[in-house]
LUMSETI-942459 format. One record per atom (N, C-alpha, C, O): x, y, z negated; residue in one letter. Coordinates in pm, whole numbers, plus 50000, padded with zeros to 5 digits. Layout:
BEGIN
XYZA ...
This chain:
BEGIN
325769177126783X 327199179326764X 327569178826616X 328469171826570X 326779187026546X 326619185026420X 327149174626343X 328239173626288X 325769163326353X 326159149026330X 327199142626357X 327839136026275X 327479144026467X 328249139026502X 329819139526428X 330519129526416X 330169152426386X 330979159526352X 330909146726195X 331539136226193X 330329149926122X 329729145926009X 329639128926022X 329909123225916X 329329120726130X 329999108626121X 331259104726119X 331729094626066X 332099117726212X 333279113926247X 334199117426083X 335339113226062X 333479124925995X 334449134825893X 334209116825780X 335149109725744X 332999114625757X 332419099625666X 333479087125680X 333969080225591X 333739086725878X 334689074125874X 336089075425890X 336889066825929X 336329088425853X 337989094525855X 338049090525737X 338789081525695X 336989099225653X 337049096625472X 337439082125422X 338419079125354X 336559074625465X 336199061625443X 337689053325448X 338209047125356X 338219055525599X 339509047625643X 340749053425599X 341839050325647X 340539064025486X 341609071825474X 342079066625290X 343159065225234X 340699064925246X 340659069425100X 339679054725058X 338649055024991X 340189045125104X 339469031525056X 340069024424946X 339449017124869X 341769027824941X 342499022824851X 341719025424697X 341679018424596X 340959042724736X 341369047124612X 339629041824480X 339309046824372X 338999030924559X 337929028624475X 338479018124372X 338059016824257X 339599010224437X 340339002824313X 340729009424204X 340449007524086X 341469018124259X 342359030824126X 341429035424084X 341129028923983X 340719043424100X 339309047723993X 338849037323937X 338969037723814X 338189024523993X 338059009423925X 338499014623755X 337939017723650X 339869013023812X 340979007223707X 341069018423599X 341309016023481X 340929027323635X 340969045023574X 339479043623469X 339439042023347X 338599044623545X 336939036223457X 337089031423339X 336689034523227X 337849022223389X 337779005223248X 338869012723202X 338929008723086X 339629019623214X 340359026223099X 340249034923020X 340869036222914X 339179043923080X 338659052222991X 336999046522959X 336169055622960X 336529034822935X 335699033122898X 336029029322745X 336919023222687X 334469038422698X 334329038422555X 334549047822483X 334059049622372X 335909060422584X 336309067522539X 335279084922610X 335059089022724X 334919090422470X 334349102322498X 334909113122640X 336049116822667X 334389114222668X 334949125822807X 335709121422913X 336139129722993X 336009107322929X 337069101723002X 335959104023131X 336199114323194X 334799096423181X 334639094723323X 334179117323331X 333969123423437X 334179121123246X 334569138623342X 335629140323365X 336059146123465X 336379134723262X 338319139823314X 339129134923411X 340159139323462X 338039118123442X 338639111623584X 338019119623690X 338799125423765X 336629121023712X 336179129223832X 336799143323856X 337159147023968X 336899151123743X 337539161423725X 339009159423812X 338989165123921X 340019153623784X 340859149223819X 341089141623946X 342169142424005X 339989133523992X 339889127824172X 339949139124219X 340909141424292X 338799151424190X 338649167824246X 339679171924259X 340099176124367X 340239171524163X 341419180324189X 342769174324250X 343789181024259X 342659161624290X 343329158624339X 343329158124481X 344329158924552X 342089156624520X 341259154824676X 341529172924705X 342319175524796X 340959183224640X 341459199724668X 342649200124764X 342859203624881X 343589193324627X 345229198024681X 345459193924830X 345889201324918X 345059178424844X 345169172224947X 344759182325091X 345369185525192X 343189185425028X 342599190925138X 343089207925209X 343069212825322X 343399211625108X 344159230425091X 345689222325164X 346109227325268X 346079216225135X 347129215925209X 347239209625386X 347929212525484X 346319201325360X 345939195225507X 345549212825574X 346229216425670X 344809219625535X 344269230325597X 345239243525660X 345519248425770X 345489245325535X 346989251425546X 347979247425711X 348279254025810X 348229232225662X 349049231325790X 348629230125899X 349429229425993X 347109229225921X 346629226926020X 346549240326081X 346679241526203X 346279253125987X 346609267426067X 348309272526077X 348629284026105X 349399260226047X 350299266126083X 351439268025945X 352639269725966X 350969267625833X 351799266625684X 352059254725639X 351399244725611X 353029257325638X 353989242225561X 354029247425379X 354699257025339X 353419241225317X 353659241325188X 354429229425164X 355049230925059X 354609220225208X 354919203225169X 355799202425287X 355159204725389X 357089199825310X 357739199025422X 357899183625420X 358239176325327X 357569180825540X 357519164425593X 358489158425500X 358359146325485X 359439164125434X 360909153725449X 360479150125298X 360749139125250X 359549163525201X 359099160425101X 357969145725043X 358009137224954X 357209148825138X 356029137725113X 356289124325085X 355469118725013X 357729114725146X 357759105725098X 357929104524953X 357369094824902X 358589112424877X 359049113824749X 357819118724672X 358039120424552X 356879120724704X 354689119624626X 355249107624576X 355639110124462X 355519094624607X 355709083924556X 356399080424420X 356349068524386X 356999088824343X 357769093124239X 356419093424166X 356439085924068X 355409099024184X 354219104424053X 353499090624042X 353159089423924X 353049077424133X 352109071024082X 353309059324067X 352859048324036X 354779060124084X 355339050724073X 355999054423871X 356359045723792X 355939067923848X 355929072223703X 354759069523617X 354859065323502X 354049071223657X 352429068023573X 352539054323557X 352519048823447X 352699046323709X 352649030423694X 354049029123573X 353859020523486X 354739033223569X 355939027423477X 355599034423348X 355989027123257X 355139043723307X 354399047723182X 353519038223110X 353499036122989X 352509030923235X 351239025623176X 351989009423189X 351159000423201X 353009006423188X 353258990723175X 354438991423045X 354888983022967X 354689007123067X 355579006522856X 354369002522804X 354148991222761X 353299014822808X 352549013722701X 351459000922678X 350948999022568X 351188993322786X 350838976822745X 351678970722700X 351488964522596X 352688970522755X 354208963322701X 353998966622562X 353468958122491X 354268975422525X 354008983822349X 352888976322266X 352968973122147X 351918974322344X 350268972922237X 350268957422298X 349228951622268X 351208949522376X 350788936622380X 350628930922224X 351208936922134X 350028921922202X 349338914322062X 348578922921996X 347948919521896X 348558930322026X 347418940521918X 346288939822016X 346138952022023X 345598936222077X 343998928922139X 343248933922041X 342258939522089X 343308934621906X 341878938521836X 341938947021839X 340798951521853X 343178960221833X 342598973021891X 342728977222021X 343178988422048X 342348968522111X 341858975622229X 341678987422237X 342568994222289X 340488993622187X 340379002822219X 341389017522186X 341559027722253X 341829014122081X 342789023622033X 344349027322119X 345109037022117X 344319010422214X 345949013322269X 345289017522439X 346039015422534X 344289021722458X 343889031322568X 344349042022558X 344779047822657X 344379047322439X 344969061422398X 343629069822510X 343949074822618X 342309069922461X 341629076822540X 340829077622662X 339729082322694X 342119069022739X 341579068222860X 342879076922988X 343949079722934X 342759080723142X 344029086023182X 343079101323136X 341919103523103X 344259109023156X 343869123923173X 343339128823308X 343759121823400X 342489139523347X 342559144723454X 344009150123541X 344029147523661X 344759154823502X 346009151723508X 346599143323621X 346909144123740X 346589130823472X 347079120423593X 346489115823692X 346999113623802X 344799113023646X 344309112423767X 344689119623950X 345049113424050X 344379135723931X 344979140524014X 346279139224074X 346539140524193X 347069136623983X 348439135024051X 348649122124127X 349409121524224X 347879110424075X 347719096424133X 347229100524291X 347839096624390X 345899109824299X 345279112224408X 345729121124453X 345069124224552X 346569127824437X 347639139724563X 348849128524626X 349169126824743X 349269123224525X 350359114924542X 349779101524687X 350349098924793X 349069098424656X 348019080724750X 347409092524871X 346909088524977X 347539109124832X 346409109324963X 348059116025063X 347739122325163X 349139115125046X 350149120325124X 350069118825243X 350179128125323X 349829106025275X 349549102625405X 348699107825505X 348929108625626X 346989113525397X 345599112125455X 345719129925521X 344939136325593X 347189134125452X 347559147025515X 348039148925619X 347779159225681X 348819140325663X 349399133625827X 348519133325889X 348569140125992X 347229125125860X 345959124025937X 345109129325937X 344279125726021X 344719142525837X 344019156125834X 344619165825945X 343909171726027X 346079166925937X 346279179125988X 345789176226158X 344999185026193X 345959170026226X 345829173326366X 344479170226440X 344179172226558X 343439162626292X 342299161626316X 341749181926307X 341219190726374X 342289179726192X 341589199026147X 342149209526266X 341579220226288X 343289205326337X 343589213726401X 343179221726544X 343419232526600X 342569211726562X 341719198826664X 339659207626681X 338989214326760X 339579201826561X 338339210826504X 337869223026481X 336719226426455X 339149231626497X 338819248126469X 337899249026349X 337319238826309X 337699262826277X 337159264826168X 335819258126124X 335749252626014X 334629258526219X 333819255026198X 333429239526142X 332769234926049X 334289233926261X 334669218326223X 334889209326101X 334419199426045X 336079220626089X 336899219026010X 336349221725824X 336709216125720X 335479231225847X 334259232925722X 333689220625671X 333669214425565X 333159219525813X 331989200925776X 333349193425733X 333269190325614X 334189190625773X 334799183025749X 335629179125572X 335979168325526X 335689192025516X 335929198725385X 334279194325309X 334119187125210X 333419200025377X 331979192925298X 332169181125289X 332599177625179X 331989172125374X 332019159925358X 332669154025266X 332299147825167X 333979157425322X 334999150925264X 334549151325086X 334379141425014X 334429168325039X 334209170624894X 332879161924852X 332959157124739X 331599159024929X 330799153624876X 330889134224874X 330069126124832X 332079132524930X 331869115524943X 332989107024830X 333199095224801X 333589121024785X 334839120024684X 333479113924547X 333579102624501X 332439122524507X 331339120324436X 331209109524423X 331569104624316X 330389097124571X 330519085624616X 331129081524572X 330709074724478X 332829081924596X 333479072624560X 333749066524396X 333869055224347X 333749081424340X 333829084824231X 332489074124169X 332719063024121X 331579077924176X 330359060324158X 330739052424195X 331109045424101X 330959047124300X 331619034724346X 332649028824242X 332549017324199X 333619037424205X 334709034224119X 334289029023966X 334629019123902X 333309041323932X 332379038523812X 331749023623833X 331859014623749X 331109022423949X 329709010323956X 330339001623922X 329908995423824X 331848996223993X 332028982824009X 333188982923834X 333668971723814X 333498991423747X 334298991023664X 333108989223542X 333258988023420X 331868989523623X 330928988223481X 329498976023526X 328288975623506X 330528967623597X 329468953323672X 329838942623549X 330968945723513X 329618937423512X 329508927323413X 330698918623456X 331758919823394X 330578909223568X 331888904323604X 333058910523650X 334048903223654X 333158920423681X 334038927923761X 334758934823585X 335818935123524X 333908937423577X 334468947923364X 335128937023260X 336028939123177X 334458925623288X 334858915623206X 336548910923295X 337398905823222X 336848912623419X 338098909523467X 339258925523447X 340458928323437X 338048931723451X 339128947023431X 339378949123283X 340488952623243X 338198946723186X 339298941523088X 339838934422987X 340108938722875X 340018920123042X 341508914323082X 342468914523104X 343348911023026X 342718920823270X 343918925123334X 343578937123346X 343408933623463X 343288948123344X 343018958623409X 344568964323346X 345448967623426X 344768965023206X 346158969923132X 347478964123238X 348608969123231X 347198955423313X 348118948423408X 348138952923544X 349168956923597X 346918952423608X 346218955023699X 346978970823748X 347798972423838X 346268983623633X 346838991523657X 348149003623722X 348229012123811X 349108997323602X 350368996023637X 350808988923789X 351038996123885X 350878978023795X 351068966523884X 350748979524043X 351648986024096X 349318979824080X 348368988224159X 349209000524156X 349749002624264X 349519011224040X 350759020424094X 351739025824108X 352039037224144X 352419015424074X 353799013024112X 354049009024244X 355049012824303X 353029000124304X 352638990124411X 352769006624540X 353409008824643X 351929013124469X 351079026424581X 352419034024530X 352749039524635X 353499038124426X 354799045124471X 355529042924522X 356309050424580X 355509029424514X 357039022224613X 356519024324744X 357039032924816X 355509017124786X 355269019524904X 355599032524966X 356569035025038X 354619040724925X 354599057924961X 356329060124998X 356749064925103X 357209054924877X 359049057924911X 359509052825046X 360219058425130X 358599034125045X 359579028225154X 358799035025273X 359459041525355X 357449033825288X 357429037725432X 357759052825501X 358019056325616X 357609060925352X 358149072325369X 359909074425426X 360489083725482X 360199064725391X 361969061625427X 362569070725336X 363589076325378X 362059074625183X 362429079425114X 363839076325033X 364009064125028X 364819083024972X 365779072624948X 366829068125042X 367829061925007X 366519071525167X 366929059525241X 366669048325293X 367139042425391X 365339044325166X 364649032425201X 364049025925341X 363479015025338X 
């Protein structure tokens, strides 16, 4: 039962949170080079995957912290970051020789998190009635898992932002890429949310 439990928590994870090996990708090659950046991104997936999960939990015993009508409007934070990070290429376009300097660092944990509370809005729709479903015990493995495959991904994001061909295209475009990717993941989050009106 166990296992079982524990396959089912891997391909929830998996089908829930696949978007997000691009965005770390892209998060990587931006803070590469820069001191402390891949702790402040993992730091920051964590804490972004927490919120997600404390709140999935929450409502699954019955607390609304996030009222439905709210969640489409998560889409506001990676559609702000995305419009932050295409000033600031916009800003440092022609300056290429300092690359590294118009990273400004790398993102913060911060934003990271807020990117990943914001992209996991949905994966809370699809937590709650799984967790609810599961009763406590379940619902534990399911919190393990979940916290240990965030790790995973978190490499994954690293591996492919530090592959020779894949690093050499991230950066290139990645200053493009970025932006483009979340703005792409706020609008969306608004329209299907029917946020707006939309």
């Amino acid at each position: 039962m166990e296992l079982g439990i524990v396959g089912q928590a891997s391909g929830l994870f998996a089908a829930t949170n696949i978007d997000d090996i691009l965005i770390l990708s892209l998060f990587f090659d931006q803070g590469a080079g820069h001191r402390g950046s891949t702790r402040r991104i993992i730091l920051g997936q964590y804490l972004g995957f927490v919120a997600i999960l404390a709140v999935a939990i929450a409502a699954a015993f019955g607390a609304t912290f996030l009222p439905e009508s709210v969640i489409p409007y998560l889409g506001l934070l990676p559609l702000a970051l995305g419009l932050k990070a295409a000033w600031q290429a916009w800003k440092q376009r022609g300056e290429e020789d300092d690359e590294q300097e118009a990273k400004e660092g790398g993102p913060s944990a911060l934003e990271v998190a807020a990117v990943t509370f914001a992209n996991g809005g949905d994966n809370i729709g699809v937590y709650v009635p799984v967790f609810a479903t599961a009763g406590v015990g379940g619902m534990s493995v399911y919190a393990v898992v979940f916290l240990l495959l965030v790790a995973l991904w978190c490499f994954a994001g690293r591996y492919f932002a530090t592959r020779p061909l894949v690093a050499k295209a991230l950066s290139r475009w990645g200053h493009v890429l970025l932006p483009l990717v979340l703005i792409a993941i706020g609008l969306l989050i608004l329209i299907e949310g029917g946020a707006f009106g939309l």
